[in-house]
DOKE-162276 format. One record per residue (C-alpha): residue number from 1; residue in one letter; x, y, z. Coordinates in pm, 1 decimal, decimal comma, padded with zeros to 6 digits, always signed. Example, Ala and Ser with C-alpha at 12.3 -4.5 7.8 and 13.67 -1.06 7.14 Angstrom:
2
> n|res|px|py|pz
> 1|A|+01230,0|-00450,0|+00780,0
> 2|S|+01367,0|-00106,0|+00714,0
END
This chain:
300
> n|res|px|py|pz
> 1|X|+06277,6|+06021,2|+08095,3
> 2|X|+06315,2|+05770,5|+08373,7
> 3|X|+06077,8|+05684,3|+08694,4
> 4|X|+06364,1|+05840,4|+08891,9
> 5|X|+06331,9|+06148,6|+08720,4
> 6|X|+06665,4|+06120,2|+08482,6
> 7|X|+06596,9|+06336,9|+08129,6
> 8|X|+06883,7|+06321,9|+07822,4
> 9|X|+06837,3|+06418,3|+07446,4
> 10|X|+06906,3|+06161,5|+07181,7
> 11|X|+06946,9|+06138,0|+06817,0
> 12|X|+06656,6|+05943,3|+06695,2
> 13|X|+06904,4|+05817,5|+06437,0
> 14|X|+07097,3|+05643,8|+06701,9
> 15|X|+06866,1|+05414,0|+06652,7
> 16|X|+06850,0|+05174,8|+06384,4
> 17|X|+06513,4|+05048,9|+06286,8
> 18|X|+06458,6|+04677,3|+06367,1
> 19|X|+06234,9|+04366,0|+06269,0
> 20|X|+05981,5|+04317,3|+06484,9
> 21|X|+05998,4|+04091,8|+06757,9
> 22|X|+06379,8|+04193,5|+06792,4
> 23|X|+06528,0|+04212,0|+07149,9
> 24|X|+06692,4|+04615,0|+07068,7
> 25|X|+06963,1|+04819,7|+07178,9
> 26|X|+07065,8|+04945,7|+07507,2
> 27|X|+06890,0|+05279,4|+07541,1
> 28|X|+07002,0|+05381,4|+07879,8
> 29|X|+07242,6|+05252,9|+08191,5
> 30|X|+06999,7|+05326,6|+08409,6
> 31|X|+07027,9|+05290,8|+08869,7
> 32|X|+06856,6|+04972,7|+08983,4
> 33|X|+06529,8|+04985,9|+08985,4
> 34|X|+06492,1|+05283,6|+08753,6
> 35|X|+06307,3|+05277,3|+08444,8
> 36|X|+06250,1|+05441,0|+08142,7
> 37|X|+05911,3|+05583,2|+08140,2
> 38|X|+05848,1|+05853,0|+07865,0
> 39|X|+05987,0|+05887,9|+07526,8
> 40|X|+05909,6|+06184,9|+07274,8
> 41|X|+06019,8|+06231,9|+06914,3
> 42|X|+06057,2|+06593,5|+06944,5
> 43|X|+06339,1|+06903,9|+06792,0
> 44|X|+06538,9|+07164,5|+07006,3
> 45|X|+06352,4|+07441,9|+06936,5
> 46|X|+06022,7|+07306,9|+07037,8
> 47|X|+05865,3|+07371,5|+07392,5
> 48|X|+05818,2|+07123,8|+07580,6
> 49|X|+05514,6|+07146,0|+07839,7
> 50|X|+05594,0|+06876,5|+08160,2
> 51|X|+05218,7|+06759,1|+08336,1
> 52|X|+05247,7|+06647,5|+08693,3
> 53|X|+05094,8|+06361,8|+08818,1
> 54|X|+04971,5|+06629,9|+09086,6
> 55|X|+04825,6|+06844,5|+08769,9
> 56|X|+05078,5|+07107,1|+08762,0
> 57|X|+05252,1|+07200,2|+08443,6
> 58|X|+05661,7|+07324,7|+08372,4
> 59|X|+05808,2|+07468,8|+08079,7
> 60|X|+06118,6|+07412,6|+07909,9
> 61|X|+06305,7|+07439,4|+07523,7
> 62|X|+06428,4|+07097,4|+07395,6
> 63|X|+06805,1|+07273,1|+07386,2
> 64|X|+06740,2|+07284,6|+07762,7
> 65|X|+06750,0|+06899,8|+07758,8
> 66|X|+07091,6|+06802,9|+07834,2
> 67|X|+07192,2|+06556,0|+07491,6
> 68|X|+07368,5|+06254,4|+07596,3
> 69|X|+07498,8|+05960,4|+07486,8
> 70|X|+07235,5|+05683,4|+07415,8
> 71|X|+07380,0|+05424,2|+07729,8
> 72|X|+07413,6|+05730,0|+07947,6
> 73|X|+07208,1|+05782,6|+08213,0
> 74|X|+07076,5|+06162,6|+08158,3
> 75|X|+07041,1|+06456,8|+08412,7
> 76|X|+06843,7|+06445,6|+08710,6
> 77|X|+06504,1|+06614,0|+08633,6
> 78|X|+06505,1|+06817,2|+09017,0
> 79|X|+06785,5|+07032,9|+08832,9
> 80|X|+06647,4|+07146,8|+08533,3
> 81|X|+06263,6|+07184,1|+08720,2
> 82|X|+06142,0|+07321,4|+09045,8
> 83|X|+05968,5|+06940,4|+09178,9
> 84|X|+05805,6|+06933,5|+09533,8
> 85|X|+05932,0|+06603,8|+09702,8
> 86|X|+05760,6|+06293,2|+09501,6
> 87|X|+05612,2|+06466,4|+09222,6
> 88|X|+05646,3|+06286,2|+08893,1
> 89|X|+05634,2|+06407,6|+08535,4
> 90|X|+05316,3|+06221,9|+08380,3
> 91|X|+05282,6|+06353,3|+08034,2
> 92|X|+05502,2|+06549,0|+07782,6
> 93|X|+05376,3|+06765,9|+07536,5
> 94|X|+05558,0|+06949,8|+07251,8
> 95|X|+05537,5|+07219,6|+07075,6
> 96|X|+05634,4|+07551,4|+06845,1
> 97|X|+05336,6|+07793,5|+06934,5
> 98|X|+05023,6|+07794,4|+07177,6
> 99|X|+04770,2|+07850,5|+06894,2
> 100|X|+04432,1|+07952,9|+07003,2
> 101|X|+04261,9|+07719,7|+06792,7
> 102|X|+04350,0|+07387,8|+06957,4
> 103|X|+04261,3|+07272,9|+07271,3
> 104|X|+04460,5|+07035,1|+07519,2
> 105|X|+04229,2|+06781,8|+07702,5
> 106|X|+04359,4|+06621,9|+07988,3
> 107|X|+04255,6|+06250,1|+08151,2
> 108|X|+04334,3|+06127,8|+08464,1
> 109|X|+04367,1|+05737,3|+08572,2
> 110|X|+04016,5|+05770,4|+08737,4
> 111|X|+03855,3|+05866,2|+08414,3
> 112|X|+03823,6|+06230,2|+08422,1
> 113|X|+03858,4|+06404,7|+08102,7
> 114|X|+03893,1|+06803,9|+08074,1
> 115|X|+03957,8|+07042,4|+07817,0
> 116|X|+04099,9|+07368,1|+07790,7
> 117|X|+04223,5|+07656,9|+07508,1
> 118|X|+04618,7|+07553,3|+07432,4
> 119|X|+04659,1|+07917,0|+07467,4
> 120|X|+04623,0|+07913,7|+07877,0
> 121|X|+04918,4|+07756,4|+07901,6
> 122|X|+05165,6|+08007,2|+07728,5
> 123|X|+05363,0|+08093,4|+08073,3
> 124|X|+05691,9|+08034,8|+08107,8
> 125|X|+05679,4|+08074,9|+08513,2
> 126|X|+05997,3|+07876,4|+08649,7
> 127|X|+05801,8|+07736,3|+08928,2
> 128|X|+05494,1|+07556,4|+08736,6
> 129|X|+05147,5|+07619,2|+08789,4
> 130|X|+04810,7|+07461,2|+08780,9
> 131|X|+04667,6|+07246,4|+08483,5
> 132|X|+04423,0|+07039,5|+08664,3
> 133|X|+04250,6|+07033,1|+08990,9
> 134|X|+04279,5|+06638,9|+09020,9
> 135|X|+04021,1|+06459,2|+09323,0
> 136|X|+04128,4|+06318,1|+09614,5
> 137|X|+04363,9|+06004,7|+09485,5
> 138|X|+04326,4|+06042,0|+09099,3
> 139|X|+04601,1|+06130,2|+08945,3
> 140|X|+04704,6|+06279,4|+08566,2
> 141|X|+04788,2|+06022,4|+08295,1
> 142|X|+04796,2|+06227,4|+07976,5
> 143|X|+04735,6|+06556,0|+07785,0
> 144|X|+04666,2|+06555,4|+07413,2
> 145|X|+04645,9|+06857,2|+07171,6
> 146|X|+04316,7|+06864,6|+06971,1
> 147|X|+04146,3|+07100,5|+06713,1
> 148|X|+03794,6|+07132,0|+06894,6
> 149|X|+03602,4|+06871,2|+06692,5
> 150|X|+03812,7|+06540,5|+06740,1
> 151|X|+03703,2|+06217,7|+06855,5
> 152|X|+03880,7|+06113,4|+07139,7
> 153|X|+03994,5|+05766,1|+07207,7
> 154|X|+04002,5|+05653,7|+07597,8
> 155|X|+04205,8|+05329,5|+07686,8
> 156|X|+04215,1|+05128,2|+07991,4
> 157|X|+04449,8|+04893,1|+08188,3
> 158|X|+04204,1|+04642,9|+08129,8
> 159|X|+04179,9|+04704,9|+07743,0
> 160|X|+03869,6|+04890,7|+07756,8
> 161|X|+03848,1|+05186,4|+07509,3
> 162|X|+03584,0|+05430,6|+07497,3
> 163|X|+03530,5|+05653,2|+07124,2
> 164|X|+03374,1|+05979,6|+07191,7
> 165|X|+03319,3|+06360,1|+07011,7
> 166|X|+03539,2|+06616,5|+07194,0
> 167|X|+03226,8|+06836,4|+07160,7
> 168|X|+03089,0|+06666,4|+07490,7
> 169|X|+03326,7|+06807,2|+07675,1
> 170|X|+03266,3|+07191,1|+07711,8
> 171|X|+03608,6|+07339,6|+07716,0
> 172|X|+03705,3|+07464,1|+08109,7
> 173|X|+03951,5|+07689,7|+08286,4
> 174|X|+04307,5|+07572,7|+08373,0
> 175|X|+04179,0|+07499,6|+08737,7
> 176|X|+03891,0|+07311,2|+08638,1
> 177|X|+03868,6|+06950,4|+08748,8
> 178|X|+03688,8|+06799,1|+08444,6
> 179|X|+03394,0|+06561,5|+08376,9
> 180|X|+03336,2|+06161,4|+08342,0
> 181|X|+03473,4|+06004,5|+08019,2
> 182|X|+03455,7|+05673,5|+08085,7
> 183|X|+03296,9|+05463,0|+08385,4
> 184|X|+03546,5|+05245,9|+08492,2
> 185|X|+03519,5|+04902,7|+08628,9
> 186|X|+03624,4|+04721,6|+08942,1
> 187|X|+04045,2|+04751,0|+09036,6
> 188|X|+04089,9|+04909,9|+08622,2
> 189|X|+04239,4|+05257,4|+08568,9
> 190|X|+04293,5|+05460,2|+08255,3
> 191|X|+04629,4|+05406,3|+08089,5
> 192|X|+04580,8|+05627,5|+07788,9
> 193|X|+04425,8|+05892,9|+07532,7
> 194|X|+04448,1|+06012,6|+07166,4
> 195|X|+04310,0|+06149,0|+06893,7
> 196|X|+04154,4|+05992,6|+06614,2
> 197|X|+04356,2|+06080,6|+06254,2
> 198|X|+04232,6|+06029,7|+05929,1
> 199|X|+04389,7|+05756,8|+05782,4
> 200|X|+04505,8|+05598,3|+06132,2
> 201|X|+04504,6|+05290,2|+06312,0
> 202|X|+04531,0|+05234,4|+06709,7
> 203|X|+04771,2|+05060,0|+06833,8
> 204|X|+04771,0|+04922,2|+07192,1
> 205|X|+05107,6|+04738,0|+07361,6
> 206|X|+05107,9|+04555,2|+07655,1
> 207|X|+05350,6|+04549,5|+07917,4
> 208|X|+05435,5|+04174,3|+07837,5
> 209|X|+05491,1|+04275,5|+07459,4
> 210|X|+05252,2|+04246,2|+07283,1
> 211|X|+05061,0|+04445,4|+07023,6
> 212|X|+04816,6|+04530,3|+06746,1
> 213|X|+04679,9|+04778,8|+06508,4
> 214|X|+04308,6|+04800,0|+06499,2
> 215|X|+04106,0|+05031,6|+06274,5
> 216|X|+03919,3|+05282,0|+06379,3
> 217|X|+03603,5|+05193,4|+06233,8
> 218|X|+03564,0|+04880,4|+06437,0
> 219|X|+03479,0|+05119,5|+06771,0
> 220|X|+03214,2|+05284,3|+06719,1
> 221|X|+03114,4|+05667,5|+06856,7
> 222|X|+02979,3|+05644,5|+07191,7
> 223|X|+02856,7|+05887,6|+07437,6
> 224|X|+03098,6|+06068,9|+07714,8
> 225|X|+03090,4|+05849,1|+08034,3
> 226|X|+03020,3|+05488,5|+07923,8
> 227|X|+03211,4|+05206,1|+07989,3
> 228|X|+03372,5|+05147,4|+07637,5
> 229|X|+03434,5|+04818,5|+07469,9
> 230|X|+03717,9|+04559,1|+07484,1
> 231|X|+03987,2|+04703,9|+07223,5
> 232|X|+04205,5|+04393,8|+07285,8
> 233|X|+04165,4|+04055,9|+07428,2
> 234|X|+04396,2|+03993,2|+07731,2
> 235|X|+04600,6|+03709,4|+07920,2
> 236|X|+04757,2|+03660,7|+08209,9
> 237|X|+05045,1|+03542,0|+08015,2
> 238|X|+05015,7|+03851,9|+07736,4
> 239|X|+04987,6|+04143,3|+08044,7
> 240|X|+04797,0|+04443,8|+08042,4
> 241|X|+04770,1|+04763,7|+07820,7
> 242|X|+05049,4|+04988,2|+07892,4
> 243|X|+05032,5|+05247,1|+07600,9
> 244|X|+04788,5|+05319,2|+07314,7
> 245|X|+04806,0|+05574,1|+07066,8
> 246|X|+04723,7|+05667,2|+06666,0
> 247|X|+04990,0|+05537,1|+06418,6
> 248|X|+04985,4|+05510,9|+06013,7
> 249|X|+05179,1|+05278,9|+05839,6
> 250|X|+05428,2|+05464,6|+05766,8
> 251|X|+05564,2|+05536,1|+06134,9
> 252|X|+05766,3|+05327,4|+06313,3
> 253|X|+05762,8|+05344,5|+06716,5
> 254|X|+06060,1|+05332,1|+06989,4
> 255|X|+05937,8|+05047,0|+07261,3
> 256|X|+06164,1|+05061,5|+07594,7
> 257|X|+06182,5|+04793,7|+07874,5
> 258|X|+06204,0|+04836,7|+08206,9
> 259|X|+06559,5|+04753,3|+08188,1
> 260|X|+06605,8|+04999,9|+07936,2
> 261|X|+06675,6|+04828,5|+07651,1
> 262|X|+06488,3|+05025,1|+07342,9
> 263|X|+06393,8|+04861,1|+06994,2
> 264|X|+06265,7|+05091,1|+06710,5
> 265|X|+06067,8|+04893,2|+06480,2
> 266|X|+05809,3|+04954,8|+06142,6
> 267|X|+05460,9|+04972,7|+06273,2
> 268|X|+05362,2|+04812,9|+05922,7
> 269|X|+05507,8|+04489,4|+06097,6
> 270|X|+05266,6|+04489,2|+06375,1
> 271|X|+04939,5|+04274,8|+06236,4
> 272|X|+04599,5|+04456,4|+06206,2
> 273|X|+04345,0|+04239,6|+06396,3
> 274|X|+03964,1|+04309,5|+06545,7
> 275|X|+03917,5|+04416,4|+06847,2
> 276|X|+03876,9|+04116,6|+07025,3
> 277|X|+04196,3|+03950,4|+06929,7
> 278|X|+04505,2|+03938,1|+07136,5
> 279|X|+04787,5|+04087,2|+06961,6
> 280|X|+05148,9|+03980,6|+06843,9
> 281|X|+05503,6|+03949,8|+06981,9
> 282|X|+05607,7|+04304,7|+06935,2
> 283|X|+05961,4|+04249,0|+07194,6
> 284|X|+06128,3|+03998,8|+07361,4
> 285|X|+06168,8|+04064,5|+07694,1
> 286|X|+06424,8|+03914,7|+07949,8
> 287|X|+06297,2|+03727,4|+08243,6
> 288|X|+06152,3|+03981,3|+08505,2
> 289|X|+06146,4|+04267,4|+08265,1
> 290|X|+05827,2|+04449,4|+08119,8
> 291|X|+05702,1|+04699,5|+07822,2
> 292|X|+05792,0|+05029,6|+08042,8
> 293|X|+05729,1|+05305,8|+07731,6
> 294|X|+05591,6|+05313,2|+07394,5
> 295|X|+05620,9|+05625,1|+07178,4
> 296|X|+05583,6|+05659,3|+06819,5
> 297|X|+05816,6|+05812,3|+06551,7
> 298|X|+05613,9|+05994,5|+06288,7
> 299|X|+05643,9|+05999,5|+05943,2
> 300|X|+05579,0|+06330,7|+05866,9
END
């Protein structure tokens, strides 16, 4: 999916796994000054819930995705969904069943964090409806699906990642507008979320391209609402952190420019380093282009 709001299915096979480093494929012609902004690794017959950055949520099957060519530009989103003028699609979550054992907790760029049973959101209503009640200019950044008991890993622009127990956030109704997970600094803003997996590392990617896997044991649990610690070591020359998420070694992960050039590389080939260090070349990017999306392609 693209900042203008373009959508298109593609094979994941269409495209071939690369060294890291590599400069990738072209993954979409895309307008000027478009860019690609989410990618999910996803099937057909999955549903696929679409968060708002206003805190609504929309519905659709992945057959309802219109598959594409990989160069072509997709289908404009405003046909498939029922958008109010300047709405934007913030996070993407998939899925085969609402279970009512698993949660989805929400976090917005100001740090508000929120969660609520999976099972509130089994609507199919055409024209969206609630997920969030979001503050006056906050905004939603991501949704993640979690069991109840998961530690939750918060992640800034700034590199600073919070590690906390789900169980400090009481779960809430859909309309519910959350509580404090991390206390932000100065002109920073939350980027990301996830939940820790057994046998997991994090990886964070900056918008200059850049990366690194970090173990989970090297953050420590802290307490809902604190300011974190620095999970990697930034430069003006190496950007800031635009995506963090769990991988294992045995995923790889799609990385997409702002031009749109994707490269799908091994995350085995991405060091492991502390939390203080500051990453490795994970693309090279052409001159005035940055990291736009980083999504992972699981194993299993």
């Amino acid at each position: 999916m693209t900042a203008a709001g373009y959508v298109k299915a593609v094979p994941a096979a269409a495209f071939r796994t690369q060294a890291r480093g590599g400069r990738g494929v072209q993954g979409a012609r895309l307008k000027e000054e478009d860019l690609v902004t989410h990618v999910v690794h996803t099937t057909s017959h999955a549903h696929l819930l679409l968060f708002s950055d206003r805190g609504k949520v929309y519905r659709l099957r992945g057959h309802e995705i219109p598959s594409k060519e990989r160069t072509a530009r997709g289908t404009a989103l405003v046909n498939l969904l029922p958008l109010e003028t300047g709405e934007t699609i913030r996070a993407i979550v998939q899925t085969r069943d609402f279970r009512s054992d698993q949660y989805l907790v929400f976090v917005t760029s100001q740090g508000q964090v929120k969660k609520t049973p999976f099972s509130e959101y089994d609507k199919s209503r055409r024209e969206g409806f609630i997920a969030i009640s979001l503050r006056p200019r906050d905004s939603l950044v991501r949704v993640v699906t979690t069991g109840g008991s998961d530690d939750l890993f918060v992640v800034t622009r700034q590199g600073m990642t919070i590690r906390f127990s789900e169980e400090d956030v009481r779960p809430m109704g859909r309309d519910a507008a959350g509580v404090r997970g991390i206390r932000l600094r100065t002109d920073d803003e939350v980027v990301s979320c996830d939940v820790a997996r057994d046998d997991t590392d994090i990886l964070l990617v900056t918008d200059a391209g850049y990366g690194k896997r970090t173990k989970l044991d090297r953050f420590g649990r802290q307490g809902r609402g604190g300011q974190g610690v620095k999970g990697i070591r930034l430069t003006a020359h190496r950007g800031r952190v635009v995506a963090a998420f769990m991988v294992s070694l045995d995923d790889e992960i799609l990385l997409v420019s702002s031009g749109g050039i994707v490269i799908r590389m091994p995350v085995r080939e991405i060091a492991s380093q502390g939390r203080d260090a500051t990453g490795v070349r994970v693309m090279n990017l052409d001159d005035g282009q940055t990291v736009a999306a980083v999504a992972p392609v699981l194993a299993e």
